[in-house]
C-alpha positions in Angstrom: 7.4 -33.1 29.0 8.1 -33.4 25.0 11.7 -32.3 24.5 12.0 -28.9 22.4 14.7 -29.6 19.6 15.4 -25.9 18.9 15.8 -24.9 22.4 18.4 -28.0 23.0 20.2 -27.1 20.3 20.6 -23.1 21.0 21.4 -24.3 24.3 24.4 -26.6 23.1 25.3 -23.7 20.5 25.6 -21.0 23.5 28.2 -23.6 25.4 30.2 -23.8 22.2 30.0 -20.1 22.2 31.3 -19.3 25.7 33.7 -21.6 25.4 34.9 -19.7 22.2 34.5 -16.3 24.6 36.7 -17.7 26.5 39.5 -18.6 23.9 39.5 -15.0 22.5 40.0 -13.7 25.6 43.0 -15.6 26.1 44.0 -13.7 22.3 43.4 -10.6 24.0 40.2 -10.3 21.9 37.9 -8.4 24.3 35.1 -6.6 21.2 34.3 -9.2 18.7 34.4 -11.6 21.9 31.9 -9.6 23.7 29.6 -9.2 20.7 29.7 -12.8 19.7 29.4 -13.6 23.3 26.0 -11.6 23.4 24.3 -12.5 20.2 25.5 -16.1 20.2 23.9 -16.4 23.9 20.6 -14.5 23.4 19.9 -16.7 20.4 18.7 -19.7 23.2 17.5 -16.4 26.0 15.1 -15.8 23.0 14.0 -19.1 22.3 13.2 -19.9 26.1 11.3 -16.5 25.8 9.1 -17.2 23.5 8.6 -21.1 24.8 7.2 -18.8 27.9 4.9 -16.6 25.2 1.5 -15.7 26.6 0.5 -15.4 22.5 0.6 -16.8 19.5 2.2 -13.1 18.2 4.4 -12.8 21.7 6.4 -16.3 20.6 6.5 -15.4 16.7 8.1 -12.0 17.9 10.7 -13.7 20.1 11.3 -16.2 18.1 11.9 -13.0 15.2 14.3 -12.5 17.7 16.1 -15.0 18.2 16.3 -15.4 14.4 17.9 -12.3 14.0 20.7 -13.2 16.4 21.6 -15.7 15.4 21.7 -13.6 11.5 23.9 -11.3 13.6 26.4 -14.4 15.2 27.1 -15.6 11.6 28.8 -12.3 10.8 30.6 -12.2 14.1 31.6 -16.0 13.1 32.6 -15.2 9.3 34.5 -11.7 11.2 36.4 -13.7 13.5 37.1 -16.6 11.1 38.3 -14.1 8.1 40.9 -12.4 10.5 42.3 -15.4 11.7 40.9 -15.4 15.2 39.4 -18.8 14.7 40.7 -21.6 12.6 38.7 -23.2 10.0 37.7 -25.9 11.7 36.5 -24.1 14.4 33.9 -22.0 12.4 33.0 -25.2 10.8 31.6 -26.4 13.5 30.2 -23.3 15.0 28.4 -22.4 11.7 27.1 -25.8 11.0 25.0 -25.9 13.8 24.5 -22.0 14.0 22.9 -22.8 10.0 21.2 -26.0 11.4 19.5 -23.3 14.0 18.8 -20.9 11.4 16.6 -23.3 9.2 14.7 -24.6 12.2 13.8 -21.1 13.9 13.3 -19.8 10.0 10.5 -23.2 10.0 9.3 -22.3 13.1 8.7 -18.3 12.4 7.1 -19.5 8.9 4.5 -22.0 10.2 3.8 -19.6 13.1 2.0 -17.2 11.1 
């Protein structure tokens, strides 16, 4: 079976992002970490969706989806990283590959139609 790039990838992101759960728990950080926890996660959820799609327009809507999560993680990210929950280099990496996603699933959404 061909390996699917976008699905590894928001699978690796939604590691990154549970891990990060778990560090703003350990802050006392129980919203933003629940919000980033949910949106950051659904991105891949999404993506395996609409790998399973029984149409062409059931995978361009979950894919939407998923797109729109991961819209929705990079304001929890730039939230968390502007009040000093996260460090620099920790958004770094989280929004390099979280913008890495983002062009692919924007690629994917485009040629879909």
């Amino acid at each position: 079976m061909k390996e699917n790039m976008i699905a590894k990838k928001s699978y690796a992101f939604a590691i990154k992002i549970i891990k990060l759960n778990k560090i703003l728990i350990q802050k006392n950080e129980y919203v933003l970490s629940k919000q980033i926890l949910k949106s950051g996660t659904s991105i891949g959820a999404n993506v395996e969706e609409a790998i399973g799609g029984i149409s062409k327009k059931d995978f361009r809507a979950k894919m939407s989806i998923s797109y729109k999560e991961a819209r929705e993680t990079n304001y929890w990210l730039r939230l968390l990283k502007d009040t000093h929950y996260i460090i620099e280099e920790k958004f770094n990496d989280l929004n390099n590959d979280l913008l890495e996603i983002l062009k692919i699933l924007f690629k994917i959404i485009e040629s879909s139609k």
